[in-house]
C-alpha positions as CSV (number, residue, x, y, z in Angstrom):
1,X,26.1,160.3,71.1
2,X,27.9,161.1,67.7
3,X,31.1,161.2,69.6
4,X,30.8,157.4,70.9
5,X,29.6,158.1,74.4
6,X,26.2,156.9,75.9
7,X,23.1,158.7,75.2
8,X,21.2,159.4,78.6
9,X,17.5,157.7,79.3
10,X,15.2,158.9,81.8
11,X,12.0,157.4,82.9
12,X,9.4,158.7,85.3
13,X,8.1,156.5,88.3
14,X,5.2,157.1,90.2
15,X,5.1,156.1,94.1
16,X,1.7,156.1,96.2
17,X,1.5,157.9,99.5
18,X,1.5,154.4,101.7
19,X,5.5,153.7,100.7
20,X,4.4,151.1,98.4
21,X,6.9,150.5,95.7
22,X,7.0,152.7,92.8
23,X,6.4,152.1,89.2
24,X,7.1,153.0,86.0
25,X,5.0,155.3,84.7
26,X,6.9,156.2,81.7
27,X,10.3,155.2,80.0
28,X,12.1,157.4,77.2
29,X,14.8,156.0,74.6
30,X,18.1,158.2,74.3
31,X,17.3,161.7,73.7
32,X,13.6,161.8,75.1
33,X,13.7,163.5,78.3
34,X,10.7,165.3,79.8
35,X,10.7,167.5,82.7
36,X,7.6,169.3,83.9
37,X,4.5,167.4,84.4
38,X,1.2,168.6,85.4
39,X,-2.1,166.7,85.4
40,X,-5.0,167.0,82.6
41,X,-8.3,164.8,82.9
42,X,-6.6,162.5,80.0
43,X,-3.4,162.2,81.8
44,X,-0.5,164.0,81.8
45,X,0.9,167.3,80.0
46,X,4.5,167.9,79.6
47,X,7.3,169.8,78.6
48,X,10.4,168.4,78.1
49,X,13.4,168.1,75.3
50,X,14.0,165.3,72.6
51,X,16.9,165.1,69.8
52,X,14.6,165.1,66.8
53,X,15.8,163.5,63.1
54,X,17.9,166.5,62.9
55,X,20.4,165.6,65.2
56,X,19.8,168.9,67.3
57,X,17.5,169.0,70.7
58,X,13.9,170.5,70.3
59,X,11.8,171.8,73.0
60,X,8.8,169.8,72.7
61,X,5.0,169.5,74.5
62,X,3.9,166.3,75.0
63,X,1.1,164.4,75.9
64,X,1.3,160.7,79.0
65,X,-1.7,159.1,78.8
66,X,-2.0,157.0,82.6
67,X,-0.5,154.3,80.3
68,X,2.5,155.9,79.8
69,X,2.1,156.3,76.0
70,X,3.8,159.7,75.0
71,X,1.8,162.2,72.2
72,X,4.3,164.7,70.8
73,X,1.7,167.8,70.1
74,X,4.5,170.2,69.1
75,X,8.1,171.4,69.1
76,X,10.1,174.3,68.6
77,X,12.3,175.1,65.8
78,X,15.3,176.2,66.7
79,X,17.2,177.4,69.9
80,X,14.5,177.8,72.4
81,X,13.2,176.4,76.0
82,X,9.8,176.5,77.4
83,X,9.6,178.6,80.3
84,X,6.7,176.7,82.4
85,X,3.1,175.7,81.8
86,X,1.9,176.0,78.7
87,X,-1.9,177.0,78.6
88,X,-4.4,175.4,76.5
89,X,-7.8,177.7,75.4
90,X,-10.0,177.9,72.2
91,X,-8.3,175.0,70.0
92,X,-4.9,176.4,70.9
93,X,-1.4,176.2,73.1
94,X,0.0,179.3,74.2
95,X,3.4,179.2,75.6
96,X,6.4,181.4,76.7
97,X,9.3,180.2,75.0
98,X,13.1,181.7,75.4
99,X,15.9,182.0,72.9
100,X,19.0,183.9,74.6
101,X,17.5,186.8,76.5
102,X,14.3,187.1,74.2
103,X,11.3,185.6,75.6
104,X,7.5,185.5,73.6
105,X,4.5,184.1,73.9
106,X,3.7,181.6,71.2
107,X,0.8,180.2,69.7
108,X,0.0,176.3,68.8
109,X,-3.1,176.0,66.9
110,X,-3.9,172.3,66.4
111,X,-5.3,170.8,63.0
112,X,-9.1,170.4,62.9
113,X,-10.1,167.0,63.8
């Protein structure tokens, strides 16, 4: 942190029904954190929060591949959380995003490929 401490790091593990021991599925450096996972036929989608070049923490949606590489697809600009899922239809995200006691429904269009 700016003020000398130790940034936190948080890492996902993944542990199969028999007890076996788990394993890392995914490992974030200081400031990466994500929080909600739910499963996509190319891995993983996510939600989480990450201290972006600015200094300040964005909400972000991400992308874990089964390797455990990480795809930012977008992040918010300012002062706001994701509340949930977001939803994925016609070449865009829609998501409900909150900022004090204002919540809205946003739109993510993705750049043609």
């Amino acid at each position: 942190t700016r003020q000398g401490g130790r940034a936190l790091e948080f890492e996902i593990r993944r542990t199969a029904a028999d007890g076996s021991p788990s394993t890392q599925l995914w490992h974030g450096a200081a400031g990466e954190r994500l929080q909600q996972l739910w499963p996509v036929e190319s891995g993983w989608l996510a939600i989480g929060t990450w201290y972006m070049f600015d200094g300040a923490p964005h909400s972000v949606i991400a992308h874990l591949a089964p390797e455990g590489d990480v795809t930012l697809i977008a992040c918010d600009r300012g002062d706001n959380s994701l509340l949930g899922r977001p939803v994925y239809a016609g070449g865009a995200f829609y998501a409900v995003t909150q900022s004090g006691n204002r919540r809205r429904i946003v739109e993510i269009r993705l750049p043609d490929e």
